[in-house]
PLY file of the C-alpha trace (Angstrom):
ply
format ascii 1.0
element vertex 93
property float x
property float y
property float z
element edge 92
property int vertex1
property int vertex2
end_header
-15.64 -1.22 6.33
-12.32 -2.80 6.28
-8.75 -1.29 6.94
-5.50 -2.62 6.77
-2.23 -0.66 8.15
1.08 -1.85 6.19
4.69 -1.36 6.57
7.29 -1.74 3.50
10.69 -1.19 3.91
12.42 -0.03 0.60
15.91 -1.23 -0.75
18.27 1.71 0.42
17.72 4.65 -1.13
14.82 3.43 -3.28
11.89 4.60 -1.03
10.90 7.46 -3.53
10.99 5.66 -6.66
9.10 2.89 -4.50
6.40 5.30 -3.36
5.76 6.70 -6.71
5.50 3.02 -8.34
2.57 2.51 -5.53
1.00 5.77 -6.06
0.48 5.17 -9.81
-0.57 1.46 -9.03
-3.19 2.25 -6.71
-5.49 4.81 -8.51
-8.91 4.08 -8.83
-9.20 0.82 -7.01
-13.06 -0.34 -6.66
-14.11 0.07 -3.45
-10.82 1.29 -2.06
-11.97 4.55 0.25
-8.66 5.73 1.40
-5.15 4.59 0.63
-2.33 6.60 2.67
1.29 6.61 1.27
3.31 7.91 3.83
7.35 8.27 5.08
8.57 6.85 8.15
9.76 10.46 9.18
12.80 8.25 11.35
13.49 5.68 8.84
14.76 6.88 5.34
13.90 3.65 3.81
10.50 2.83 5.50
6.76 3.70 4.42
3.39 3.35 6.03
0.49 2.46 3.79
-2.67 3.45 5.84
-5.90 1.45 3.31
-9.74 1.70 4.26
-12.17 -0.05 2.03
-15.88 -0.46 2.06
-15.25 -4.64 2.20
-12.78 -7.26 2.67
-13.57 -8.89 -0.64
-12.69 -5.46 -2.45
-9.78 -5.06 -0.57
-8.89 -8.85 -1.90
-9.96 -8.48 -5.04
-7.57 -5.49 -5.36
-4.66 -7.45 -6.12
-5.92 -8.83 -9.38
-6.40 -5.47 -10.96
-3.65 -4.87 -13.84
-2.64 -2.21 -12.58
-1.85 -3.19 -9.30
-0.39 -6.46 -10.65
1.85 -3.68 -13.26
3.12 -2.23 -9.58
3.63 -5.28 -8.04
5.93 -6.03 -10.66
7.85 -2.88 -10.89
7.92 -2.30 -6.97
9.02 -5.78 -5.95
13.06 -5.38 -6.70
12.58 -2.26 -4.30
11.21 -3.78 -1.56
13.83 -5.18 1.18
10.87 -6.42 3.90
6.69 -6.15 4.01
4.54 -6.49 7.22
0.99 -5.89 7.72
0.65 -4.56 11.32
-2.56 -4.58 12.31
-6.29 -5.22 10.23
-8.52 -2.77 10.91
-12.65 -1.96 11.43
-12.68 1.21 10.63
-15.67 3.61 12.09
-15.65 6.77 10.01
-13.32 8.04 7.10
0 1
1 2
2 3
3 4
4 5
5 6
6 7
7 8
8 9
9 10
10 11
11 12
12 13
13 14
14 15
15 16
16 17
17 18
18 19
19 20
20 21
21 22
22 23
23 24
24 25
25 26
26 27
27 28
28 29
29 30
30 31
31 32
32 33
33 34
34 35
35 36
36 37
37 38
38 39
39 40
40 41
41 42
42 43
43 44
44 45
45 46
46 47
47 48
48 49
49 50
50 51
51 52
52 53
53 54
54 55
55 56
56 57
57 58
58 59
59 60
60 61
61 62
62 63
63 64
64 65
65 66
66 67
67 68
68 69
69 70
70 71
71 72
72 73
73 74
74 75
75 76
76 77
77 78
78 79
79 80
80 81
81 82
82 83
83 84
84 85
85 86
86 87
87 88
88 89
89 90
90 91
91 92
């Protein structure tokens, strides 16, 4: 398995509207196990994306799927900074 743990920090104010964009854009990705949408419960503008995935290559592949690519393009105005913390192995889901 592969997991990846993401940060995005939303324009002010736009975290909702951001989270909802990713929800939609994330549905039903092949071989995508888990994919966590959460709030930063101490920053009003930050979210934690929590992914597991049965590969890497999956996980890559993701980004070519239309409707990831349809989120990408709505969710990019709303995003003021992106950093992947940490790649994981993950045991168990």
């Amino acid at each position: 398995m592969f997991g990846l743990i993401v940060k995005i920090t939303s324009v002010d104010g736009e975290r909702d509207n951001l989270m909802s964009i990713l929800q939609n854009g994330t549905a039903n990705m092949p071989g995508n196990i888990s994919y966590t949408i959460a709030k930063d419960q101490e920053n009003h503008n930050e979210i934690w994306i929590t992914e597991v995935w049965d590969s890497q290559a999956n996980q890559e592949a993701s980004i070519e799927l239309a409707s990831v690519q349809d989120a990408i393009g709505k969710g990019r105005p709303l995003i003021a900074g992106m950093s992947r913390v940490a790649t994981t192995t993950p045991l168990a889901r």
